[in-house]
C-alpha positions as CSV (number, residue, x, y, z in Angstrom):
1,X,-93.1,-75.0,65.6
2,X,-90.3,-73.8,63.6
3,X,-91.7,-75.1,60.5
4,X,-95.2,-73.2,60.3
5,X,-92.7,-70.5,60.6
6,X,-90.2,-70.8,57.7
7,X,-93.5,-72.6,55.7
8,X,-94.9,-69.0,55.8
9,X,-91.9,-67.2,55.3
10,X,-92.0,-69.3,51.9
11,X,-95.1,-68.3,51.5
12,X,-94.3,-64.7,50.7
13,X,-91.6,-65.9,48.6
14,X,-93.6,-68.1,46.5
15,X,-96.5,-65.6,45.9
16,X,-95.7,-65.0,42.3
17,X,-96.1,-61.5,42.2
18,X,-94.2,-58.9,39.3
19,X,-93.3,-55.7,39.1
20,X,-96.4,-53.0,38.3
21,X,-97.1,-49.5,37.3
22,X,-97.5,-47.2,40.6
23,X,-99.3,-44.8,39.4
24,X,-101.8,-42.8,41.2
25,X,-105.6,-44.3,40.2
26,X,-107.1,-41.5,38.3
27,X,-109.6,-39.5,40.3
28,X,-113.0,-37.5,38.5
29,X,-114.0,-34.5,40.5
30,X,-116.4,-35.6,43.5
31,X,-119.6,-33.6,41.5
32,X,-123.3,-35.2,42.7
33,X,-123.9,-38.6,42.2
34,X,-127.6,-38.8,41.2
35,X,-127.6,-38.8,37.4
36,X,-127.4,-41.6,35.3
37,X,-128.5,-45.1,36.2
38,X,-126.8,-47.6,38.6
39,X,-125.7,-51.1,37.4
40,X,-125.3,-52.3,40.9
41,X,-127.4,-51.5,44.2
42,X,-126.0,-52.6,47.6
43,X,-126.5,-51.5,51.3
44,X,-122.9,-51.2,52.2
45,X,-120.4,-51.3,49.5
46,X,-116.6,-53.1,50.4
47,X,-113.4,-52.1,48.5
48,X,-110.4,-54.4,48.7
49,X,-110.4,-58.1,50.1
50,X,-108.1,-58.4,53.0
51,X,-109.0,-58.4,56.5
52,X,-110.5,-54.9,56.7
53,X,-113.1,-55.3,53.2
54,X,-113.6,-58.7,54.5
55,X,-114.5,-57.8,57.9
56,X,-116.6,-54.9,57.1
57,X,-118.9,-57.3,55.0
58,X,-119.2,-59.5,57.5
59,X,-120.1,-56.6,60.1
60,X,-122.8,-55.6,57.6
61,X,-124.1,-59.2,56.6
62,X,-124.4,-60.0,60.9
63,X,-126.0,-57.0,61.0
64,X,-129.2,-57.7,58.5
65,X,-127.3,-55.5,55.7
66,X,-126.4,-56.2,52.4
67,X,-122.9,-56.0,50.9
68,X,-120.9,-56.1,48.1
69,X,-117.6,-56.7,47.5
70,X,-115.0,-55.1,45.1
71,X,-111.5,-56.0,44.4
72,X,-109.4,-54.1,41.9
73,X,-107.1,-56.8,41.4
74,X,-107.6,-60.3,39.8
75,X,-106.9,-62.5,43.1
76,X,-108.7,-61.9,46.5
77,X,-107.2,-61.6,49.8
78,X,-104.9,-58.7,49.1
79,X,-101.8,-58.5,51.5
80,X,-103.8,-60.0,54.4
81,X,-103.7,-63.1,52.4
82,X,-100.1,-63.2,51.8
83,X,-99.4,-62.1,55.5
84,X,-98.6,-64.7,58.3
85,X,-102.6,-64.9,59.2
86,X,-101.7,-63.7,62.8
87,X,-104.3,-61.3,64.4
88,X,-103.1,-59.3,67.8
89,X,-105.9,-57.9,70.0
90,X,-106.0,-57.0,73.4
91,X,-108.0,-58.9,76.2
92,X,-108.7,-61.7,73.8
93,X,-110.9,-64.7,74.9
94,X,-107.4,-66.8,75.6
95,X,-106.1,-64.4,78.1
96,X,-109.5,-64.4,79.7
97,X,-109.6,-67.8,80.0
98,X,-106.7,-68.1,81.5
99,X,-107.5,-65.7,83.9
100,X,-104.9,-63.1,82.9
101,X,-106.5,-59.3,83.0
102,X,-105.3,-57.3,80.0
103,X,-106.7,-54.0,82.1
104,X,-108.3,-51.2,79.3
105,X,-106.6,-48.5,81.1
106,X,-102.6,-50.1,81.0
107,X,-103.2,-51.5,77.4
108,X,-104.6,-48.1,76.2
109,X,-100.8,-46.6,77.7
110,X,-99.2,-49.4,76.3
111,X,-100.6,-48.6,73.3
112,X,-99.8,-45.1,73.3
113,X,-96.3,-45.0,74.6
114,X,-95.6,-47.1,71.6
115,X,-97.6,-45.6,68.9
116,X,-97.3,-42.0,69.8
117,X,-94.9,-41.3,72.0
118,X,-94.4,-37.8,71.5
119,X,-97.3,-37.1,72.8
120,X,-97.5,-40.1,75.5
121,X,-98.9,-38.5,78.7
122,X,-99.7,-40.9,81.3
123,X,-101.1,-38.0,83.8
124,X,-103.8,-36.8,80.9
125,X,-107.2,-38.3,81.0
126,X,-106.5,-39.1,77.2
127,X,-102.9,-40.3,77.6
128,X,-101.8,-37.0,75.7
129,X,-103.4,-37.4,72.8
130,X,-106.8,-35.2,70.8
131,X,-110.1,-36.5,71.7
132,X,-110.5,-38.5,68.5
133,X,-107.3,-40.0,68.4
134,X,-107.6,-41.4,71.9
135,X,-111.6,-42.6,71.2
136,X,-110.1,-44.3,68.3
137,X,-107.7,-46.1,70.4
138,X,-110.3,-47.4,73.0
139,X,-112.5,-48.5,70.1
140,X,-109.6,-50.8,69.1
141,X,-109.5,-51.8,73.1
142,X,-113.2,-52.2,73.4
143,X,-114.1,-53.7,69.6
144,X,-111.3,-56.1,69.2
145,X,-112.1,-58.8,71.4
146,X,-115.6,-58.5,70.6
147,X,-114.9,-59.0,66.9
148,X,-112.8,-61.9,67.6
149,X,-116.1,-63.7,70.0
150,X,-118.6,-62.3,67.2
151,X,-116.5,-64.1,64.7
152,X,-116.0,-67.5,66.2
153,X,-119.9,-67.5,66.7
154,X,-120.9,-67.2,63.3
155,X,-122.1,-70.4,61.5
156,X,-120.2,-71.6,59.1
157,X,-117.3,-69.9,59.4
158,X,-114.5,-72.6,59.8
159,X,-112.3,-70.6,62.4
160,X,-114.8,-71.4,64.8
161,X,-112.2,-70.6,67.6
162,X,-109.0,-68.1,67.6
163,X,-106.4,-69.6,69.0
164,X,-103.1,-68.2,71.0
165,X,-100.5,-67.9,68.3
166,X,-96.9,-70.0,69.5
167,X,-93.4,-69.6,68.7
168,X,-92.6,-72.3,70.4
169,X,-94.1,-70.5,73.0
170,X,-96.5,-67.5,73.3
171,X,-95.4,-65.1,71.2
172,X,-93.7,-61.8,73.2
173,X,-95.0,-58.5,72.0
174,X,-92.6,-56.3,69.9
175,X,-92.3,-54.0,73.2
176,X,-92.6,-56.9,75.9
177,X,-89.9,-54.6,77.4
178,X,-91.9,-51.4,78.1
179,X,-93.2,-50.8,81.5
180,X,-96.5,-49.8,80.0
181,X,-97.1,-53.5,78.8
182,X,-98.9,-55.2,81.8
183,X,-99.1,-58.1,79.4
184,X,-95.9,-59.1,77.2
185,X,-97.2,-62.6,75.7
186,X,-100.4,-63.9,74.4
187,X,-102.4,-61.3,72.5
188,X,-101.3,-62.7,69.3
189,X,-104.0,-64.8,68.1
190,X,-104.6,-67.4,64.3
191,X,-107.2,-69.3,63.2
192,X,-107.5,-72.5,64.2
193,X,-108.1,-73.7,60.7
194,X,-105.4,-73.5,58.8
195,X,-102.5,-72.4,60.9
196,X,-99.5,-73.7,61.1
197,X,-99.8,-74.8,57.8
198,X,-98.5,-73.2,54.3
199,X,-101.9,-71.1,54.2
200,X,-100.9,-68.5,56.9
201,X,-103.1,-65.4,56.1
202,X,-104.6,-66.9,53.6
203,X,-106.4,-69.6,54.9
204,X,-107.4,-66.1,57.2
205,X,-108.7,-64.4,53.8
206,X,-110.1,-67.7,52.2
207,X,-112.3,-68.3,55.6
208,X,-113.8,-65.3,55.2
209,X,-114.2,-65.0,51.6
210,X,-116.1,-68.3,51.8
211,X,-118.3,-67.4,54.4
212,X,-119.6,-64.1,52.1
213,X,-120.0,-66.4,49.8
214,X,-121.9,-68.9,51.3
215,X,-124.4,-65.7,52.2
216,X,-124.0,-65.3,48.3
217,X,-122.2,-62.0,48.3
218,X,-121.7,-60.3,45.2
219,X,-117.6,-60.1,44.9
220,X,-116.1,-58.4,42.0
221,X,-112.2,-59.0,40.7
222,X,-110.8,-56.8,38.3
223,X,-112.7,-53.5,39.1
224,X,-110.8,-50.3,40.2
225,X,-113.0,-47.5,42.1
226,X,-111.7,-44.5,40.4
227,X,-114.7,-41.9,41.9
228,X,-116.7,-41.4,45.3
229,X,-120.2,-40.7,44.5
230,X,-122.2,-38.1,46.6
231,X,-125.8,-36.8,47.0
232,X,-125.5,-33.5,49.1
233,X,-123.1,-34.2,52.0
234,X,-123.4,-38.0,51.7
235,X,-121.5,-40.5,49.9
236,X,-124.0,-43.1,48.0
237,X,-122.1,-45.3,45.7
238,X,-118.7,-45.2,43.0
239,X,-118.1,-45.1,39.9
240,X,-115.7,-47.9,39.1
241,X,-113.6,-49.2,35.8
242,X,-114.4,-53.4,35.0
243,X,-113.2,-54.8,31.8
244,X,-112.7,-51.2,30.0
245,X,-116.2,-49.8,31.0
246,X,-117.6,-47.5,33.9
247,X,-119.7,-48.9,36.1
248,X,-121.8,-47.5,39.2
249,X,-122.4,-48.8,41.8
250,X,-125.6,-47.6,44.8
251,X,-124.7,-48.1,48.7
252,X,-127.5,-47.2,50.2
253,X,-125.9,-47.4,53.6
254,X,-122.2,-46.7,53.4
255,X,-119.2,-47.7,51.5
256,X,-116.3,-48.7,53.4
257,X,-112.4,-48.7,52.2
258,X,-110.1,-51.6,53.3
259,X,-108.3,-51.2,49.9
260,X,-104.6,-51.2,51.3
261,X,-101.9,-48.6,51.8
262,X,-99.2,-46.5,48.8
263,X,-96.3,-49.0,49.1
264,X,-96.4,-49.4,45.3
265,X,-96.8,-45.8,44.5
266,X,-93.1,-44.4,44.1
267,X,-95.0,-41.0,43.9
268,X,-96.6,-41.0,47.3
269,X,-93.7,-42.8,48.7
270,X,-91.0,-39.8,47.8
271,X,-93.4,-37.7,49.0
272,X,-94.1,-38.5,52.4
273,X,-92.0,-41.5,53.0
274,X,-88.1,-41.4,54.6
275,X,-87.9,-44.4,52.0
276,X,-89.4,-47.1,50.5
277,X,-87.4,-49.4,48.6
278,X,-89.6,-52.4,48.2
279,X,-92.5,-53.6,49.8
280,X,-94.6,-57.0,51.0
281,X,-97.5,-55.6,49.7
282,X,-99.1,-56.9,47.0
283,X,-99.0,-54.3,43.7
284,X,-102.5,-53.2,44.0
285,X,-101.6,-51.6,47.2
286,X,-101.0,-48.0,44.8
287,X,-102.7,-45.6,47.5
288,X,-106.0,-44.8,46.0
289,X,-108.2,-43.5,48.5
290,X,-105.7,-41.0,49.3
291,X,-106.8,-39.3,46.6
292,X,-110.3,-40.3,46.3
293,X,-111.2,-39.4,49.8
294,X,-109.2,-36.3,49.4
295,X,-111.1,-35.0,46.4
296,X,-114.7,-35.1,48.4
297,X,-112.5,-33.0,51.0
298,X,-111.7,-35.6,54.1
299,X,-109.2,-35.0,56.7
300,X,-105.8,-36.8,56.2
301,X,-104.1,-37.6,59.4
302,X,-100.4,-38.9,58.9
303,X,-99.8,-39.7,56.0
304,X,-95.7,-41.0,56.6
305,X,-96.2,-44.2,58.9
306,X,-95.5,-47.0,57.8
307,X,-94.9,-50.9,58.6
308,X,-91.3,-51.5,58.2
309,X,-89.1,-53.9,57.2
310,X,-85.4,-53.5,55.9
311,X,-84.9,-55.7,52.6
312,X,-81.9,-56.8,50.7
313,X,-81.3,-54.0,48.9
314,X,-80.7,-55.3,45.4
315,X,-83.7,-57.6,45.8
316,X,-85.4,-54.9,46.0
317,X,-84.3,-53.0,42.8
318,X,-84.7,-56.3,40.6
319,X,-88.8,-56.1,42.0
320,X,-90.1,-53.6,44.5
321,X,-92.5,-56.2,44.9
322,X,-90.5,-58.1,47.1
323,X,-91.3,-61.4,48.0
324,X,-89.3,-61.3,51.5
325,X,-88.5,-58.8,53.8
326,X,-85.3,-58.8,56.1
327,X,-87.4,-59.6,58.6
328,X,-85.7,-61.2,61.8
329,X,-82.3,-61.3,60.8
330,X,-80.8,-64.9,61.4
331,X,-77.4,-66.1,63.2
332,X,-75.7,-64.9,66.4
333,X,-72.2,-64.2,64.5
334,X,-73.9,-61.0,62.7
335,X,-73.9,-57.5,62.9
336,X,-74.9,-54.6,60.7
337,X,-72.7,-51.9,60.4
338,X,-73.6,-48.0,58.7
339,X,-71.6,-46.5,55.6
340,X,-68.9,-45.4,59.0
341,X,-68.4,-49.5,59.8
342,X,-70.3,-48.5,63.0
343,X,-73.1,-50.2,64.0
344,X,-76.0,-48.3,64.5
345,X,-79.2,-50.8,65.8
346,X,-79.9,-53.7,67.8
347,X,-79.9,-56.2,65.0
348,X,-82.2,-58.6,67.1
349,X,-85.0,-55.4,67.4
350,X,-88.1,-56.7,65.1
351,X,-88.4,-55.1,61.8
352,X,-90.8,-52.4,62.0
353,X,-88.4,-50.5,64.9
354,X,-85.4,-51.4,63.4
355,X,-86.0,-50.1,60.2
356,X,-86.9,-46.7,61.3
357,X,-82.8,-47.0,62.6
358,X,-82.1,-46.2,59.0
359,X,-83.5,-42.6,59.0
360,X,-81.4,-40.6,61.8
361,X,-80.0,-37.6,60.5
362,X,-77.0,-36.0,61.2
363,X,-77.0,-32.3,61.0
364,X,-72.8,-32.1,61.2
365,X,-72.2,-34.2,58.0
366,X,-75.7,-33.4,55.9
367,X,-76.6,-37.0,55.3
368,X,-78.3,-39.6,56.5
369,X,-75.3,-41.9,57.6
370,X,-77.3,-45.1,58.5
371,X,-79.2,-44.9,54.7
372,X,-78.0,-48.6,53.8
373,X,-76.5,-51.2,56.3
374,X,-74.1,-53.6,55.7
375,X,-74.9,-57.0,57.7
376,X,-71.9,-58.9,58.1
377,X,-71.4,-62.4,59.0
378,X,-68.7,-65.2,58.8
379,X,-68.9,-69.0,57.8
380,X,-70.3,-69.9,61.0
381,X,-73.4,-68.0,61.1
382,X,-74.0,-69.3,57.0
383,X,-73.0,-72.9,57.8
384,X,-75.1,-73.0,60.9
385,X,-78.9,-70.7,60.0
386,X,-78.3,-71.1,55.7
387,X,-81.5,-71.3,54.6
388,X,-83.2,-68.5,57.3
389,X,-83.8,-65.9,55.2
390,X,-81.5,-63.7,53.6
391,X,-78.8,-66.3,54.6
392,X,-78.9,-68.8,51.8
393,X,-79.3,-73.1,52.4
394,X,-76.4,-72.4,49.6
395,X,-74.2,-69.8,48.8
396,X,-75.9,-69.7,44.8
397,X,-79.1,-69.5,46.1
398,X,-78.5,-65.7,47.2
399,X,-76.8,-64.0,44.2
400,X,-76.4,-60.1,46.3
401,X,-74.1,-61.9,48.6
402,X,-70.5,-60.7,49.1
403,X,-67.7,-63.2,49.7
404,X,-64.1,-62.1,50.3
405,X,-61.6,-64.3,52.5
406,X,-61.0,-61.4,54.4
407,X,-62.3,-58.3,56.4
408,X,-60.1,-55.7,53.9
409,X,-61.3,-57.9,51.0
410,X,-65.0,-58.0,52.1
411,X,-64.3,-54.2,52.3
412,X,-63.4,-54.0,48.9
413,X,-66.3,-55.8,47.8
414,X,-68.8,-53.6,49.4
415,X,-67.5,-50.8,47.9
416,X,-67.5,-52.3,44.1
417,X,-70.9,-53.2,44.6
418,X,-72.0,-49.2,45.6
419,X,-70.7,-48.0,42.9
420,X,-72.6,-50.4,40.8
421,X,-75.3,-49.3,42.8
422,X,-75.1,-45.6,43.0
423,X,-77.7,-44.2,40.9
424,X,-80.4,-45.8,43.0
425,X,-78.9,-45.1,46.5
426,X,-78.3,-41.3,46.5
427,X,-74.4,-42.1,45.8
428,X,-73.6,-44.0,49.2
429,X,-70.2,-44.7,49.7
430,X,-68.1,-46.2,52.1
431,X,-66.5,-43.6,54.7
432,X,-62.6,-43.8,54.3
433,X,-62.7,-45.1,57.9
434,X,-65.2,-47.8,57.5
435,X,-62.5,-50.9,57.8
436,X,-60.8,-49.5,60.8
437,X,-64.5,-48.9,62.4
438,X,-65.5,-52.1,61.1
439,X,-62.6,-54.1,62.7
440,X,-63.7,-52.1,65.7
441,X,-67.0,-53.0,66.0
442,X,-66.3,-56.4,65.4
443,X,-63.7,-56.8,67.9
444,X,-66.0,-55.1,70.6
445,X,-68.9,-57.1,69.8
446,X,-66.6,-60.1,70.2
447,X,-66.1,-59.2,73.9
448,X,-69.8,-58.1,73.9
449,X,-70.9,-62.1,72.7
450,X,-68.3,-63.7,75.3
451,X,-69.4,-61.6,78.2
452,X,-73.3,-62.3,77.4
453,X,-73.7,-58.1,77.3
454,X,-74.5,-55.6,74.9
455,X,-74.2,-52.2,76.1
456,X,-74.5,-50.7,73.1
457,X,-77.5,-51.5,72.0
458,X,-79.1,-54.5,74.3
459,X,-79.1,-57.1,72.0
460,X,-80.2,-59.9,73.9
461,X,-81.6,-58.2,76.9
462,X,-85.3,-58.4,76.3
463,X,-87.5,-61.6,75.4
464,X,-88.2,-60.9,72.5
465,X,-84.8,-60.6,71.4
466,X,-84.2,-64.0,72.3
467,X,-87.5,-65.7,71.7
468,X,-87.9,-64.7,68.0
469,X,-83.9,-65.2,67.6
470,X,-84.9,-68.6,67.8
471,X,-87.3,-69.3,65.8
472,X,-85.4,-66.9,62.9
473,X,-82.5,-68.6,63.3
474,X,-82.9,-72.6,63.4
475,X,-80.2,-74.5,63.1
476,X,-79.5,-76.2,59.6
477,X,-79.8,-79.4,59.2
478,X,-76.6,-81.0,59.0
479,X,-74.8,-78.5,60.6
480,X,-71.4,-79.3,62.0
481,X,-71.3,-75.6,63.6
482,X,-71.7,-76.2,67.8
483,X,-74.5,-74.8,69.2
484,X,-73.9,-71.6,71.1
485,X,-71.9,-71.6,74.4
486,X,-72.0,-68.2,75.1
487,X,-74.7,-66.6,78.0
488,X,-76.5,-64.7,75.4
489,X,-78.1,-67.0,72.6
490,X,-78.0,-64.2,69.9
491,X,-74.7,-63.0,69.7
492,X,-71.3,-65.5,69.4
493,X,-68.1,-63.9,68.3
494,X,-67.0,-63.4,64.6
495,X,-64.7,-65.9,63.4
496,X,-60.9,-64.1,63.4
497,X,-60.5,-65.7,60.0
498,X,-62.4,-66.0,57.1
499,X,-64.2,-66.4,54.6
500,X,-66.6,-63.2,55.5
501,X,-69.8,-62.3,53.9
502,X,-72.2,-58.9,53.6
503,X,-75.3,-58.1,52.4
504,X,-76.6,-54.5,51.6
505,X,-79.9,-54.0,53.5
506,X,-81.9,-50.8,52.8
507,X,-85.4,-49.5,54.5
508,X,-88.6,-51.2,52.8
509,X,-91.9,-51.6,54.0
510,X,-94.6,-54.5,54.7
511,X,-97.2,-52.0,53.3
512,X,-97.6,-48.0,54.6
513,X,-100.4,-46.9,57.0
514,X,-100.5,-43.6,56.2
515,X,-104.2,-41.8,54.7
516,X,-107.3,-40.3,56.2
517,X,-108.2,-40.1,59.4
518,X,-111.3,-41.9,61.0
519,X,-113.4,-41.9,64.2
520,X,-114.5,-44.6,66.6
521,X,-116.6,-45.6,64.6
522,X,-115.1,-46.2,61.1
523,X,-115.8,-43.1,59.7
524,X,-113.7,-40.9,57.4
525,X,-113.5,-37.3,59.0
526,X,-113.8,-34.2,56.5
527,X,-113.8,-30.3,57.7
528,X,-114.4,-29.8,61.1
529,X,-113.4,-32.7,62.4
530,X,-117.3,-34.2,60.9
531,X,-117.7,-37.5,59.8
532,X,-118.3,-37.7,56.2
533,X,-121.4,-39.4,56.1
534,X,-122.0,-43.1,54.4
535,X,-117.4,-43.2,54.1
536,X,-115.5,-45.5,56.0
537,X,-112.1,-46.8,56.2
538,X,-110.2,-49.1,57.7
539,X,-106.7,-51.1,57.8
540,X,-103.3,-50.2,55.7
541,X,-105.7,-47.1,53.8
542,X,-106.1,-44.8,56.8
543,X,-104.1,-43.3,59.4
544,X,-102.7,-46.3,61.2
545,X,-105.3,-46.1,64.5
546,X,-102.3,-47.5,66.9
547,X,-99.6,-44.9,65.1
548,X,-96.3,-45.9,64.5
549,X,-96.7,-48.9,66.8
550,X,-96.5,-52.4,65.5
551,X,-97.5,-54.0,68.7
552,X,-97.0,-57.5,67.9
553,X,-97.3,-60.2,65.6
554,X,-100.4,-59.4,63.7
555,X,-100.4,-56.1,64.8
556,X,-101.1,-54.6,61.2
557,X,-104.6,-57.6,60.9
558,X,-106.1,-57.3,64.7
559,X,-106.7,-53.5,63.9
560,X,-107.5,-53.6,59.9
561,X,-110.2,-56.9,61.3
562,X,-111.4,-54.8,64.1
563,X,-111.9,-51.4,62.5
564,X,-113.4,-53.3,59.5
565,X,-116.0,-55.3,61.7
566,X,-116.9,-51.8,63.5
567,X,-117.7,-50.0,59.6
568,X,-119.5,-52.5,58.7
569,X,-121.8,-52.7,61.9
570,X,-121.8,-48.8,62.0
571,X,-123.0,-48.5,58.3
572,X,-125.5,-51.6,58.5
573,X,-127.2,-50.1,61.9
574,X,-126.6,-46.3,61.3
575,X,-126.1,-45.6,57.9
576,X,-129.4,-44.2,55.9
């Protein structure tokens, strides 16, 4: 099991991707769209070509509409097809099968505890939470399943049958922990075709690609939507750029926007963003419907969430179009440490929470002291997990790692490499007290790792902790390191010797989720709180539907899938 694991996490760092311009796609003012001719006529019109454009043309096609597809990049598949493949959706057809009952009523609080909880009320009728927020969340409750079964109906399409995604096991949610979740494992689903292979999401994107074609769907590369076309109060069609010409394209029923989130827009991402480093996403993913929904006048709900992932910091400077993310962080000799030598986070937390652990502010010193992290290891943790990224199979492989044969050394090194670093990180500097704090944490977590206990930040304590701890970190072959003794497989003492090693982590991003808000139904909401009629969205473009919660594995897909599948049917069956 292991393997389909790492072969996807190779996946991402094989995807060939560069560096690319972030800017903003250029907007024209959202005047009438009736004059001048179409070159294209459609019933529902798709941007992007992940799981959300993909979807919603399959929604349409199922539903007796036609659709067209258009992708602004050369490649299809977007970031869906460089993702893992996994889809999470509550009360899938496994779990009912099985005869476990994923109830709507404790998935909906699960869902809300995570996603919003400031607002989290489990004594309202709508768990705390505005009427269209909390109709959006039972859409995701009462569609997801249902697009899953519609899906593994459909002729020809060669994931005939979801299946439970395994990590060995069923995979634990990333909040198995909370009271709320009546159902900690198993709503992490893949395609039967295709997983556990190299493919990942895109065998996911490829399946359904395929399938459009085989309805022989138009599907455009290369073309960039840079205007929203409207007649009166409804949208109709775009005007897009292909091959250095405008082009305009008709929907006579609706146009729906699974085009991706802002990651690569440096703009967008110092504006509403804590910070962004790098990102997973592919480079098309430049926030354009921001702005081209916001020039017809739709409402944006938040536009700062954002699936997280912490990545090597200077990774991430050579190409914010990171291949890998710091996703679970490897070994059991390892802790990450702030600018103070403190640690600050469970280190075993997945990658979207621990993340956000970078953003605390502290009002007494005027900075944000956990900005970059320091993750600290010794020859052990190298020798026994090298290859489980960011730990190199050997030490050349990783050229950001620091070596020093001791703590004070390692110290030393850390601080030669911020100053290298300074005009990128805001000046960070170590504390003068970060190697007395450092020893200090290291010495407690050494107690912490013998007694099978942390009580400072859990690590350990839940299943998912340990669960995904061992799949992320699998033993080297070769290894002459013993396997853990200690009670608590994800922490074992730090060597009182060295050689030492650090690496600088800093806050990135799988892709943000942060644009305008939607309905139950798909559709963009302008003033008022009124659909925007024929305008759609769904996935990484719009106001994440589940908030800032990354439920589980495939927790960004089941929703962008579902919300897609929903547009689609919506426009096919209600649009004009």
């Amino acid at each position: 099991m292991t393997s389909k694991i790492l072969d996807r996490r190779q996946l991402l760092a094989g995807a060939g991707i560069a560096a690319v311009a972030v800017t903003t796609a250029a907007c024209s003012k959202s005047d009438k769209g009736t004059e001048g001719k179409w070159d294209h006529e459609t019933d529902v019109l798709c941007i992007g070509s992940g799981a959300a454009a993909c979807g919603a043309a399959v929604g349409a096609l199922d539903n007796g509409a036609k659709a067209l597809l258009v992708e602004k990049m050369p490649l299809l598949g977007g970031t869906t097809g460089k993702s893992g493949g996994v889809t999470w959706i509550f009360n899938n057809h496994v779990l009912r099968e099985q005869g476990i009952k994923d109830e709507k009523q404790d998935a909906l609080k699960y869902l809300v505890r995570y996603g919003f909880p400031r607002q989290y009320d489990p004594n309202s009728p709508t768990l705390g939470l505005d009427e269209i927020r909390y109709k959006t969340a039972e859409a995701f409750y009462d569609n997801g399943a249902a697009t899953i079964d519609r899906l593994s109906e459909i002729e020809a399409i060669s994931f005939k049958q979801f299946r439970m995604f395994h990590v060995d096991r069923p995979a634990p949610d990333y909040a198995d922990h909370l009271p709320e979740n009546k159902v900690p494992v198993g709503r992490a689903l893949e395609p039967a075709v295709g997983a556990g292979s190299s493919q990942g999401g895109s065998s996911l994107a490829a399946q359904l690609e395929k399938w459009l074609r085989g309805k022989n769907v138009p599907i455009m590369t290369d073309t960039r939507v840079t205007r929203i076309l409207r007649n009166d109060d409804r949208v109709i069609g775009v005007e897009a750029e292909q091959g250095g010409k405008t082009i305009r394209i008709k929907a006579n029923k609706g146009v729906v926007f699974g085009s991706g989130g802002y990651a690569h827009n440096v703009d967008l991402c110092n504006l509403h963003q804590p910070a962004v480093y790098g990102a997973c996403a592919l480079p098309g993913s430049t926030g354009d419907f921001i702005s081209l929904a916001g020039d017809i006048g739709a409402k944006m709900g938040s536009l700062g969430l954002g699936w997280r992932t912490q990545v090597v910091l200077e990774d991430a400077l050579a190409n914010r179009a990171i291949g890998l993310g710091a996703f679970v962080l490897p070994g059991d000799s390892m802790i990450l440490v702030n600018k103070y030598g403190k640690r600050c986070v469970n280190e075993k937390r997945d990658y979207n929470d621990r993340t956000q652990a970078h953003f605390p502010y502290d009002p007494s010193r005027e900075e944000y002291p956990n900005h970059l992290m320091f993750m600290l290891f010794d020859q052990r943790s190298i020798d026994a997990f090298g290859g489980a990224f960011p730990f190199p199979a050997n030490k050349g492989e990783q050229p950001y790692l620091i070596e020093a044969p001791t703590l004070d050394a390692l110290q030393a090194g850390i601080a030669q490499r911020l100053a290298k670093l300074e005009a990128h990180t805001g000046g960070v500097r170590l504390a003068p007290e970060f190697g007395a704090n450092m020893k200090a944490a290291i010495a407690s977590f050494n107690n912490f790792a013998v007694a099978g206990k942390d009580p400072e930040f859990n690590r350990g304590e839940h299943l998912y902790d340990r669960e995904w701890h061992e799949v992320f970190s699998p033993r080297r072959a070769g290894t002459t390191q013993p396997a853990n003794p200690y009670p608590n497989n994800t922490m074992h003492p730090i060597a009182a010797t060295g050689p030492y090693y650090a690496l600088i982590l800093a806050p990135g991003a799988l892709d943000t989720a942060g644009g305008p808000l939607i309905n139950e139904h798909s559709q963009v909401l302008g003033a008022g709180d009124k659909p925007i009629s024929g305008l759609y969205g769904a996935g990484n473009c719009i106001s994440a539907p589940t908030g800032q919660a990354y439920l589980g594995a495939g927790g960004t897909i089941g929703p962008a899938l579902t919300f897609g599948f929903i547009a689609g049917k919506h426009a096919a069956t209600k649009g004009a």
